[in-house]
N, C-alpha and C positions, 0 to 999 in steps of 0.2 A: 614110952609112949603106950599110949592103953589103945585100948579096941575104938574107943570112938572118935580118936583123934587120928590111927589109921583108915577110919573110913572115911573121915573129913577128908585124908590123903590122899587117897582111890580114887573119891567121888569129885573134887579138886584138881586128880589129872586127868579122867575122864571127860570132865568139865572143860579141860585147856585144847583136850586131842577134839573135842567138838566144836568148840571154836576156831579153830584150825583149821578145821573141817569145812565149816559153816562158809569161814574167808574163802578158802581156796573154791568154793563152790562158787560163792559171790564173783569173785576176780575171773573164774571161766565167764560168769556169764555176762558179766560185763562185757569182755572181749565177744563173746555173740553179740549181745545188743548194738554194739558198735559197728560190726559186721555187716549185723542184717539193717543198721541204720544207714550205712554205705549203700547199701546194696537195692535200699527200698528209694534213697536220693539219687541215684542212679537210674534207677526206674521211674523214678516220676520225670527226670531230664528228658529220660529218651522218649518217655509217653507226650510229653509236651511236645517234642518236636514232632514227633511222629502225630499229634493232632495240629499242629499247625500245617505239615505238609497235606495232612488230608482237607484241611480246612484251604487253603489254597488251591487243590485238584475240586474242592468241592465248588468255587467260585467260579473256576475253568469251565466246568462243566454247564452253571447256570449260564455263565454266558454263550457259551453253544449253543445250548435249550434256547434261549433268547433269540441267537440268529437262527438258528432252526425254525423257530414260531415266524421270524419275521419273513425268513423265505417262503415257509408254508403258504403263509398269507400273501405272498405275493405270487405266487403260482396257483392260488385258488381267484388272482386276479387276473394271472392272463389265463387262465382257461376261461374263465365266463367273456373275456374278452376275444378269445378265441371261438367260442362258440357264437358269439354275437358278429362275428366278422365273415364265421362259415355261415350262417343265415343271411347275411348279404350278398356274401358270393354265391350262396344259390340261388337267393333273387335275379342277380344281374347275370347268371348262366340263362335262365328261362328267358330273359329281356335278349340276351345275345342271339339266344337260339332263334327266337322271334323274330331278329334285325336280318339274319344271316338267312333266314326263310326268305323275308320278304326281299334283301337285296340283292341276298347274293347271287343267288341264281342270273340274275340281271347284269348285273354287273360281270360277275364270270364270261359270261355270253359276248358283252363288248369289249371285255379287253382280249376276248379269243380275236372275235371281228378285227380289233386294231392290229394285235398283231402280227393277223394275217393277210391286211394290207399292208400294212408296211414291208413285211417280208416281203409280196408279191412285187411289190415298188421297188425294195433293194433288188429283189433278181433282176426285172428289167433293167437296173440300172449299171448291172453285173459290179453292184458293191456289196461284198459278204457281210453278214450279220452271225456274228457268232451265237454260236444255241448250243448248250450243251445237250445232247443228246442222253437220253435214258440207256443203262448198260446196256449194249448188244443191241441197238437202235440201228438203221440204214442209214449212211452217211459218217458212221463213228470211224476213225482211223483208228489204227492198234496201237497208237500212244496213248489212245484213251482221247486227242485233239478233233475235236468236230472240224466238219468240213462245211462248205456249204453248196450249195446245188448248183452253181458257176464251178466253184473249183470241180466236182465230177463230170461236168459237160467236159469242161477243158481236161480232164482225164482221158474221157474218153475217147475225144477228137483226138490223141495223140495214137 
């Protein structure tokens, strides 16, 4: 064998130990590509579900917002409804106070009148009328039971 047919030899196993080379390098990364092709199919599963759970919290939420708007607007209905009712009842407070000027003073006065006939009637006729008495009033028993001005005569006569 001459010189140039040993370097064809060298250069021949060099040639085979790089292709070898070359494979085993390929075949690693095969096994990565496969890997990270798992891994990135894996991640787009979870990313899918993880945007449909938000895309469902995000509907949840529109509807909220929704009943939200619609309560708003209907408590921006009873306030002005509310305010339109307090404008009335202040009206019909001044129309009260007004009625209560003119009558009642009058009216107070006659049913004192009445029923202080009537009382003076029931005494003579020595039938009691019950009256509750204001705390600590004359005539109050210590049960707290009124009495009436027949039953303390008849107290006293005894």
């Amino acid at each position: 064998m001459n010189a140039g047919q040993l370097a064809a030899l060298i250069a021949a196993g060099f040639w085979a130990v790089l292709v070898c080379a070359v494979v085993y390098v390929l075949v690693r990364l095969a096994r990565l590509i496969r890997a990270a092709t798992a891994m990135v199919t894996a991640y787009q599963q979870d990313a899918r579900a993880l945007m449909e759970r938000a895309q469902v919290t995000l509907d949840r939420t529109n509807d909220q917002l929704a009943r939200t708007d619609a309560i708003t607007s209907s408590m921006d209905k009873v306030t002005a409804n509310m305010a339109d009712l307090s404008g009335h009842v202040s009206d019909l407070a001044g129309l009260a106070g007004g009625i209560s000027a003119v009558f009642g003073t009058p009216l107070m006065k006659l049913s004192a009148t009445a029923f202080g006939i009537r009382r003076a009637v029931a005494i003579r006729r020595s039938v009691p009328i019950p009256v509750a008495p204001a705390a600590g009033a004359a005539g109050a028993l210590p049960g707290g039971r009124a009495s009436s001005l027949a039953e303390q005569r008849e107290r006293a006569r005894r």
